[in-house]
N, C-alpha and C positions, 0 to 999 in steps of 0.2 A: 567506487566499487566496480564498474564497468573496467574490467581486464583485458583492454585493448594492448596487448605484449609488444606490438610492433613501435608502439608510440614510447610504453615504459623502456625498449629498448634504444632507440632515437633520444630518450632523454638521457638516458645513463652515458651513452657514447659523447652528447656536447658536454660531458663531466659536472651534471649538476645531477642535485637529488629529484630522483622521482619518486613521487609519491602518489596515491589515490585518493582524489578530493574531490567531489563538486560530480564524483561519476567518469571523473575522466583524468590522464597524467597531463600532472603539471607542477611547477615549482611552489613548493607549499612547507608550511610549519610541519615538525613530525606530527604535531598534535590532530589532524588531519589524518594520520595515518588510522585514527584508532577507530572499531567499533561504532561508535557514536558519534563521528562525526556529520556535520552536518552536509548536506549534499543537494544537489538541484533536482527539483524534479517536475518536469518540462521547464515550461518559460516562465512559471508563476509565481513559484514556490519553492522554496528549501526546507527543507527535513532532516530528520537524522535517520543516519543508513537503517537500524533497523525500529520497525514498530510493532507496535503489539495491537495483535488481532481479536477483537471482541467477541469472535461470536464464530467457534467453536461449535460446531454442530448447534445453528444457530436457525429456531424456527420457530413464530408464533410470539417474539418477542421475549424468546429466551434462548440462554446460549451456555457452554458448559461455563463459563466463566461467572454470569449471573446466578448459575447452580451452584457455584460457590458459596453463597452466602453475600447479604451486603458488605459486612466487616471483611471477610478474605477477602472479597474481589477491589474492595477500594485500598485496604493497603499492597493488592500486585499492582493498583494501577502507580500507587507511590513509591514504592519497589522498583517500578520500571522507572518509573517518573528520575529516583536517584542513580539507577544507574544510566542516565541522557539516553533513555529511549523516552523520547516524548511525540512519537508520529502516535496515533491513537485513531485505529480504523473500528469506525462503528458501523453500524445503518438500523433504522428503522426495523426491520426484521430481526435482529439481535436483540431489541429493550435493553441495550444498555446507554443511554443518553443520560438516566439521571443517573446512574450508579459515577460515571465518567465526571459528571458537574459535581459532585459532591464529592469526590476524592479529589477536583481540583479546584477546590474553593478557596480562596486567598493566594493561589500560587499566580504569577504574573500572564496575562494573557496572550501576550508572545514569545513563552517558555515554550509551549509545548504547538503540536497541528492537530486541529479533528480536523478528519474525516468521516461523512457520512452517505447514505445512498438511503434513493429513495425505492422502495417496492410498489411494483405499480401490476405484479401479474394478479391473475385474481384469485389465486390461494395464498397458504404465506403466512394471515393477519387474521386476528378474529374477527373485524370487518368485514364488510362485502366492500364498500364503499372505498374509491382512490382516487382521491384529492387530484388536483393539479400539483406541479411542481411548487408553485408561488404560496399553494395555502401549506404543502408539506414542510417545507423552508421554514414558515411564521413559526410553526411548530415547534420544529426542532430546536428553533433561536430560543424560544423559550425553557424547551426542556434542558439544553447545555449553559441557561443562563449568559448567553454568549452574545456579543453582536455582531459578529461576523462566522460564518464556518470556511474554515481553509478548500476545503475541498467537498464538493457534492456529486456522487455520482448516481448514474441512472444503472439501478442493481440486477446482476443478473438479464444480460442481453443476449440473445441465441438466434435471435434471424441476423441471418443477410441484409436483411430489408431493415432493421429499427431505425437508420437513421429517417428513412420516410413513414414509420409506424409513431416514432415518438416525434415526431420533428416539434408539435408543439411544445412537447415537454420539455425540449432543448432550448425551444425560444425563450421561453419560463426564465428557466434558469442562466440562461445566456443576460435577459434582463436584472434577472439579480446580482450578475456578477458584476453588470457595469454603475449598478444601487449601492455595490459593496459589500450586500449581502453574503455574498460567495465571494472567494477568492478565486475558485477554477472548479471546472465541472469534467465530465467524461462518463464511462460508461466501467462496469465489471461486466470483462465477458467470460460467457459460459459456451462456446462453440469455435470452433475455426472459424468456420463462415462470418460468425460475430465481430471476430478478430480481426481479420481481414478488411470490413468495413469500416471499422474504427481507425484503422491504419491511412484507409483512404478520405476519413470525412474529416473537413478542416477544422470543425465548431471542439473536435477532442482537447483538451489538455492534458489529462493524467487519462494511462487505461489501467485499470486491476487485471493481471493474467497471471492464469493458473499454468505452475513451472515445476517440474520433475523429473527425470529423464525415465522412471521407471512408468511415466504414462497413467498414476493414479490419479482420476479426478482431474483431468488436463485439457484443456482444450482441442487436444488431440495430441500426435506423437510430434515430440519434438522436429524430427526433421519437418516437419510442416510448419508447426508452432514456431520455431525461431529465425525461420524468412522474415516472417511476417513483424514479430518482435523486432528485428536489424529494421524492417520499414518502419515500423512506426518510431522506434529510435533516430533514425537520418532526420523523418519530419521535425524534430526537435518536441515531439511530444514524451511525457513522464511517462514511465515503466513503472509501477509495484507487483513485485512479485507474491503471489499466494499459492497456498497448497504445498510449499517449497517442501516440507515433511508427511505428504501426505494426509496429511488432516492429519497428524498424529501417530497414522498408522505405521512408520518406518521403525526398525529398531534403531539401535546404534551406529551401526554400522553403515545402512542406507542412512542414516540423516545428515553423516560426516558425509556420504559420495554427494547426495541429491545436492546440500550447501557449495560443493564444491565446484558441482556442475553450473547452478546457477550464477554464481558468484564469477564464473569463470565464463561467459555466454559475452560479456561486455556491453549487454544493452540496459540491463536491470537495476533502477537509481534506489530504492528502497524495497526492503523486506519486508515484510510482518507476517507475523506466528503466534498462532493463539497459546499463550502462553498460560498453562494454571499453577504454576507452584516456582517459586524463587529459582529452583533447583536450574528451573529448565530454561529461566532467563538465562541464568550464569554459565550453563552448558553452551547456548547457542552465543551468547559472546565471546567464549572462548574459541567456538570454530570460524565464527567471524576473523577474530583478528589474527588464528593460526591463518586465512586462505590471505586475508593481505597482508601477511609478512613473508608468502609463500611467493605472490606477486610480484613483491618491489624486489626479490629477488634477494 
């Protein structure tokens, strides 16, 4: 998905096929070309290009998607599940961890990625009380039924400073990762300044950033936002793009630009979009695979 043109140009010219795999051009099956293929993101993990976002104006342990209903929200999650959207971003603050384990009950456990984050600010939750990393972990292993989670992030970061505000929370989950517990850890940020750090602190694997050229709910304006992005890409850390429609609020027209925009940035390894209704899976793969067959040219 990463639309680096100089390199799909370079490969077209040694007269072999390029195509968009893995986040970057290289000689590949067409099947690689599509929507859902699977793709790297950072050094950890493979995904498929796009995923579906839980949590949807997501506060207090509920999300629009949980407002679903249990019955509609666990056949979108089987819905996406069929059409190979199997990245599946949650967190704690969403309450959708049993909705997610119960629509993927018997399915094999390396079909699909969670992801989850943990809240650790002190609104949020109907608790006062925020666990460490290690006891939030035990948690979650149980509520997804799962022994392992793909990815764990520290949710919602906005200092400058967090890698020395959380740093124990980092070490937490840094120990989990090497238990098995976790696959890869990192951070969702909510600020440049956030962003910025994360670009720079090595303990990162995946960052969640917020992407849109029209500057809704962004970490700031893109000309600033996507330096930082190309840095923390070169480190070889994972990109997930969020907010890519605004929360929802784009009409048609801006969601065709905003996809194209992101899509076309070259740093961005997976998507996800809080998706409530079939319709709008099917919408969003379609502008997927129109922007990469717009690419391979």
């Amino acid at each position: 998905m990463k639309m680096k043109r100089r390199e799909f140009l370079g490969t077209a010219a040694a007269g072999a096929a390029g195509v968009l795999t893995a986040g970057r051009m290289v000689h590949a099956a067409p099947a690689e070309m599509e929507p859902s293929a699977i793709v790297p993101l950072g050094k950890e993990l493979k995904v498929t290009r796009i995923g579906f976002g839980t949590g949807m104006r997501g506060w207090q342990r509920e999300s629009n998607q949980t407002r679903l209903g249990e019955d509609t929200f666990q056949e979108l999650l089987l819905y996406c599940y069929d059409k190979n959207i199997r990245l599946i971003d949650m967190a704690d603050l969403y309450g959708t961890h049993d909705d997610v384990a119960r629509a993927f009950r018997g399915k094999p456990r390396d079909s699909y990625t969670l992801v989850t984050k943990i809240w650790w600010r002190p609104n949020g939750l109907t608790e006062e009380e925020r666990p460490d990393a290690d006891v939030c972990v035990a948690r979650f292993l149980k509520e997804l039924k799962t022994d392992y989670i793909d990815l764990c992030q520290l949710h919602c970061v906005t200092s400058a400073d967090w890698p020395k505000e959380l740093r124990k929370q980092m070490d937490l989950l840094e120990e989990l990762k090497q238990k098995g517990a976790i696959r890869a850890h990192g951070v969702s940020c909510h600020s440049i300044e956030a962003l910025q750090a994360a670009a720079e602190e090595p303990w990162v694997d995946v960052v969640h950033a917020r992407v849109n050229q029209f500057g809704y709910r962004t970490d700031g304006p893109m000309d600033d936002v996507v330096p930082v992005l190309k840095q923390i890409d070169a480190a070889g850390k994972g990109i997930i793009g969020m907010k890519l429609c605004g929360e929802g609020s784009f009409d048609e027209e801006k969601r065709r630009d905003a996809l194209k925009f992101a899509m076309g940035l070259g740093v961005i390894d997976a998507m996800i979009v809080g998706f409530e209704k079939p319709d709008e899976v099917d919408a969003f793969v379609t502008g997927v695979a129109r922007n990469l067959k717009a690419a391979a040219g």
